[in-house]
C-alpha positions in Angstrom: -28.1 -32.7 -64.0 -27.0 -36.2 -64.0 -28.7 -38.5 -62.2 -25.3 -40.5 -61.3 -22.4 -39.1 -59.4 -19.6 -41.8 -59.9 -19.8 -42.9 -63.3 -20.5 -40.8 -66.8 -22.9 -42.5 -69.6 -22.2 -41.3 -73.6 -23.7 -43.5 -76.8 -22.7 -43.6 -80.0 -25.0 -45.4 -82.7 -25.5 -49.1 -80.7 -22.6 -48.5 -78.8 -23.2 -47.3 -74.9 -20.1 -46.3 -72.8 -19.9 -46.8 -69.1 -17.0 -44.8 -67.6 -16.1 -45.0 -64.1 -15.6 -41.0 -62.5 -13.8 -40.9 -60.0 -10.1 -40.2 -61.1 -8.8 -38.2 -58.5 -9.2 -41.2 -56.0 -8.3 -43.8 -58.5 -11.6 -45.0 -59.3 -12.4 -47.3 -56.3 -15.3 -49.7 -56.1 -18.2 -49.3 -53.9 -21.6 -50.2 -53.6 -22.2 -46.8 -55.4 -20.8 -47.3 -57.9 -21.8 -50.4 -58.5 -25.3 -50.0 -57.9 -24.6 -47.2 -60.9 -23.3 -49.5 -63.1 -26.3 -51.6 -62.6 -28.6 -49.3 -63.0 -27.7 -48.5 -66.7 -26.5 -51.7 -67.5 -30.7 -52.7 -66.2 -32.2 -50.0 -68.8 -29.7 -50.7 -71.7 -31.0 -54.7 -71.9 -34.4 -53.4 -72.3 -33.2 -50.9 -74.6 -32.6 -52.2 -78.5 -31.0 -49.5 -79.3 -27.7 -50.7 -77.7 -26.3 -53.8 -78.6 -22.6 -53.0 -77.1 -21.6 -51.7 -73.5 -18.0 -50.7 -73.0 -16.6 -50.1 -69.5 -14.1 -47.5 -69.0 -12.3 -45.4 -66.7 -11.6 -41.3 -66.4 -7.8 -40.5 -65.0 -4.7 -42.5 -64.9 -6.1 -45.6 -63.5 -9.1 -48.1 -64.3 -9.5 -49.0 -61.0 -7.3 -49.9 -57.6 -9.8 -52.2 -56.7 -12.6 -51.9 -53.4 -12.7 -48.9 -51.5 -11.2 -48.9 -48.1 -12.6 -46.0 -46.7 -15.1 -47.1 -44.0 -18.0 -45.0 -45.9 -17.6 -46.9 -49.1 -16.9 -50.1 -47.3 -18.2 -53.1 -49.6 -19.2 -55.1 -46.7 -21.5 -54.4 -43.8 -19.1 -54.3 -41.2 -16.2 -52.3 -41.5 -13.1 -54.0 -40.0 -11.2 -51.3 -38.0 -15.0 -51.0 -35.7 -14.0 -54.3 -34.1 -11.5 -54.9 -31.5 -11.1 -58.3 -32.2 -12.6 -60.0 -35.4 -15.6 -59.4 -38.3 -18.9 -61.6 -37.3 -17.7 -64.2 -40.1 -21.0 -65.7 -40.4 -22.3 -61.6 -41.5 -19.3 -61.1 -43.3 -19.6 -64.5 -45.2 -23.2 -63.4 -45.9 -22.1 -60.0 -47.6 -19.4 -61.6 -49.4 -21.9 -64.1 -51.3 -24.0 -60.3 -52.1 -20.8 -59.5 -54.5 -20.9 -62.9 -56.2 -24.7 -62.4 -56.9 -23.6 -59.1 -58.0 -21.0 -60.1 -60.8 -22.5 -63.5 -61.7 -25.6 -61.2 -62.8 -22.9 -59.4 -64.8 -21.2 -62.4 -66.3 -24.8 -63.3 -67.5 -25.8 -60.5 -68.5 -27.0 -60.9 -72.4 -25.2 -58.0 -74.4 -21.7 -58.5 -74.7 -19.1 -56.0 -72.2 -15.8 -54.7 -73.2 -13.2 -53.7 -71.0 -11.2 -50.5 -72.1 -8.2 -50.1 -69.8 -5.8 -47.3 -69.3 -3.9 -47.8 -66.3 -4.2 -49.6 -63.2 -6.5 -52.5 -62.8 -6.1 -54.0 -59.6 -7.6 -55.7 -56.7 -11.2 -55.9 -56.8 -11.3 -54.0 -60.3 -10.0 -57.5 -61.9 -13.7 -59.2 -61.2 -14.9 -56.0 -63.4 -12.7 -57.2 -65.9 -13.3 -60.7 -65.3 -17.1 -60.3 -66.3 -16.6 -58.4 -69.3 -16.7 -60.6 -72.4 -13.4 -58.9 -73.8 -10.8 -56.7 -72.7 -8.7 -54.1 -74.6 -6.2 -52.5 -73.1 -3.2 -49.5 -73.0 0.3 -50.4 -73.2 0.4 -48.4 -69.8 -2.2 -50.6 -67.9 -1.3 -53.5 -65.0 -2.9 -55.9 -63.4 -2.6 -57.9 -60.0 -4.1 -58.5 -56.5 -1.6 -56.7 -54.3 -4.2 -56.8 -51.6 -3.6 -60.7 -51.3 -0.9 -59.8 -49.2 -3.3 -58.9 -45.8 -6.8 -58.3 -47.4 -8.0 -61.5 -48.5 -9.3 -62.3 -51.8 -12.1 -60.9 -54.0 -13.7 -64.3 -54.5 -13.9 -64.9 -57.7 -10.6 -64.8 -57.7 -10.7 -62.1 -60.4 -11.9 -65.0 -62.7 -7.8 -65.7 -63.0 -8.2 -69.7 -62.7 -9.9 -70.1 -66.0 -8.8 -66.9 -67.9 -5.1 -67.6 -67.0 -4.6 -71.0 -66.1 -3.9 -72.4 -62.5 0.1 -71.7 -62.7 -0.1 -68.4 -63.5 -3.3 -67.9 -61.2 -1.2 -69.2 -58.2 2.0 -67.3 -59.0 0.3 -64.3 -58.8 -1.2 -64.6 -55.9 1.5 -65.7 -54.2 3.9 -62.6 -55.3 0.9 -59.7 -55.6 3.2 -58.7 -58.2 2.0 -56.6 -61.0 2.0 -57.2 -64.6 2.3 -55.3 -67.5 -0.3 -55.4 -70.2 1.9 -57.5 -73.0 2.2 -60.2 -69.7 -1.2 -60.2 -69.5 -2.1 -60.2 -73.4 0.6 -63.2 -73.6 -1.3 -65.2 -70.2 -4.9 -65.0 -71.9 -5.9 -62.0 -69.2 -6.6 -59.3 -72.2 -7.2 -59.7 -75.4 -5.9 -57.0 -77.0 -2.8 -54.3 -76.0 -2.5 -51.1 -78.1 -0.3 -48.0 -78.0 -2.1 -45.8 -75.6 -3.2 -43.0 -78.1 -5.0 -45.4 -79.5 -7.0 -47.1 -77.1 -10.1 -44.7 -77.2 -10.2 -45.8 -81.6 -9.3 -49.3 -81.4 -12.0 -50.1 -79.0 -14.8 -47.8 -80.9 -13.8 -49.9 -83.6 -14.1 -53.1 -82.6 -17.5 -51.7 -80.5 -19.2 -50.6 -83.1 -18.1 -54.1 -85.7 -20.0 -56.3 -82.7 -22.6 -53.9 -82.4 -23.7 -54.6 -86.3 -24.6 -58.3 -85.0 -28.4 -58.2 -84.0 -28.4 -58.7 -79.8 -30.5 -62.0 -80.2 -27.8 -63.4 -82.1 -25.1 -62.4 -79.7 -26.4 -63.2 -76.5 -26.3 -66.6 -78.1 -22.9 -66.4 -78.3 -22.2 -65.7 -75.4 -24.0 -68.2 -73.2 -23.1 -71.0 -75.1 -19.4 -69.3 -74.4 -20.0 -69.0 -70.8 -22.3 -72.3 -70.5 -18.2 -74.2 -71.2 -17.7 -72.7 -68.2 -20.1 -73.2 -65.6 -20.6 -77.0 -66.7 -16.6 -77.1 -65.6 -18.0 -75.2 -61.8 -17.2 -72.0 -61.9 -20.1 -70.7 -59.9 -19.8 -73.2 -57.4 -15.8 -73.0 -57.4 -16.6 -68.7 -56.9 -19.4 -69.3 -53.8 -16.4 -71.5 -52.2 -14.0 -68.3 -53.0 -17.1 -66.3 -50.9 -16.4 -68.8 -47.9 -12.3 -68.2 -48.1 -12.3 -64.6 -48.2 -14.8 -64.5 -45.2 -12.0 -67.0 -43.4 -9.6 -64.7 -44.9 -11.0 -61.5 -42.9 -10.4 -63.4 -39.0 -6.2 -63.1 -40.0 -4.2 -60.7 -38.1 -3.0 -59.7 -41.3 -6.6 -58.2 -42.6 -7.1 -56.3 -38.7 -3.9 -54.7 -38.3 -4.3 -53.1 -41.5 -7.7 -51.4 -40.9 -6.4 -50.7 -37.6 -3.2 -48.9 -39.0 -5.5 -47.6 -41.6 -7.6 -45.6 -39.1 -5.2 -44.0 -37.0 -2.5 -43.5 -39.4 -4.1 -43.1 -42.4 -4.3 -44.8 -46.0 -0.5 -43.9 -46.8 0.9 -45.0 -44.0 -1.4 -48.7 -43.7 0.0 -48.7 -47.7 4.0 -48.0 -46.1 3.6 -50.8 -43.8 2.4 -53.1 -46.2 5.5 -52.6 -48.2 8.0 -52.4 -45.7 5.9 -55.9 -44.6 6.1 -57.5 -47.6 7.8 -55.6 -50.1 
C-alpha cells in the first residue's frame, strides 16, 4: 500500500514522475499534497538514480489552484470562522510558510518539468512557476481567476519575469484565461503539443536531460536562476507575502468564504461570475 494518498510516484530509467491524484476534485493544492510532493522530491535528491522529476496531473485538469475547503485550507485560519477579518499579522506569517515552501522548490538542484493537460490555474501557476520547464497540451489554460476576490498567491505565479510586466498586469486585471499557444507565445510554457502526445514528447525530452550527469545540471540551473535573484526576485515574492495578507482584510476575500459556507462551492463560484463576469 502506498504510503501517499494525493499524489502517485512511477520511474523510468533516471526519469521520476510525480502526478498529482486527485482528478475527481480537480487536483487542488493543500498542505497534503504538498507535504507529498516534498517528501519524494527530499528522497529523489539523495537518490542518483534520478536525474529528472516531472510533475503531472491525473484527470482533465492539472490543477485549479489552492483548496478552499476549510479542511485543506493552506493557511491557518480559515476565513469564513471570522466574523470580521483574518488576524493579518497570523495570516502574513503563514503566507511567508508558502514562499519558503516554493523558493525550496525553485532551488531545488535537479531540474522539474511541468507536464500539463488541462487547467492550471490559481495557485497551481507557482507549481509551474518553479519547475525549470513546462510542456504542455493544446487543451491546457492558464490564469489567476481568483484575483477577482481571493487575493494573490504571492509569487505572483512567477508571471513578472516569465511573462513580462504587461502581460503580468493584464492578466491580473481581467482573470482571463489563456490558452496554451497564448501562453507558449508570452514565454509562460515552453512547449505546446497535440494532446495525444503530451505523455511522449515529455518522456522524450525527460529522458535527453536525464543523460546529463546531476552535477552538471544543477550547475545549470543556478547559474540560470542566480540572473534572477541578483534582479530581487525573492525579495520582490516576500513583498507579494505582505500584499496577499492585506489582500485577505477586503470585503471581497470575506464574503466569498461567507457565501462559500452556507451556500456552498457552486454557488460562492455563481456569484463570482455574476460579480465580475
Amino acid at each position: 500500500m502506498s504510503e501517499f494518498t494525493m499524489i502517485l510516484t512511477e520511474q523510468d530509467d533516471r526519469v521520476l514522475t510525480i502526478t498529482l491524484n486527485r482528478p475527481d476534485d480537480l487536483n487542488p493544492l493543500s498542505w497534503q499534497v504538498l507535504n507529498e510532493i516534498d517528501s519524494v522530491l527530499d528522497r529523489a535528491l539523495r537518490d542518483d538514480s534520478v536525474g529528472v522529476i516531472v510533475i503531472g496531473a491525473a484527470g482533465k485538469a492539472f490543477s485549479t489552484g489552492y483548496d478552499l475547503r476549510e479542511a485543506h485550507w493552506i493557511t491557518s485560519q480559515y476565513p469564513a470562522n471570522f466574523d470580521d477579518h483574518v488576524d493579518i499579522r497570523k495570516d502574513r506569517d503563514d503566507v511567508h510558510v508558502i514562499v519558503d515552501y516554493w523558493m525550496k522548490l525553485w532551488r531545488y538542484p535537479k531540474p522539474l518539468i511541468a507536464k500539463v493537460q488541462g487547467d492550471c490555474l490559481s495557485g497551481a501557476g507557482e507549481l509551474l512557476g518553479v519547475c525549470d520547464l513546462a510542456i504542455v497540451s493544446e487543451h491546457a489554460r492558464f490564469g489567476h481567476p481568483a484575483g477577482r476576490d481571493l487575493g494573490i498567491p504571492p509569487s505572483i505565479m512567477f508571471w513578472p519575469m516569465l511573462i513580462g510586466y504587461r502581460k503580468t498586469k493584464e492578466l491580473l486585471y481581467t482573470s482571463r484565461l489563456i490558452p496554451a499557444h497564448e501562453a507558449q507565445q508570452i514565454g509562460l510554457v515552453n512547449e505546446v503539443v497535440p494532446h495525444d502526445q503530451l505523455d511522449e514528447r515529455v518522456a522524450k525530452t525527460a529522458a535527453h536531460i536525464a543523460r546529463a550527469p546531476s552535477d552538471n545540471l544543477s550547475i545549470l540551473k543556478e547559474v540560470s536562476n542566480t540572473w534572477f535573484e541578483n534582479m530581487g526576485m525573492e525579495p520582490s515574492v516576500r513583498r507579494g507575502a505582505d500584499l496577499d495578507a492585506i489582500y485577505h482584510q477586503f470585503e471581497s476575500f470575506k464574503d466569498f468564504f461567507r457565501t462559500l459556507r452556507k451556500d456552498g462551492v457552486k454557488a460562492a463560484f455563481k456569484k463570482r461570475r455574476e460579480r465580475f463576469g
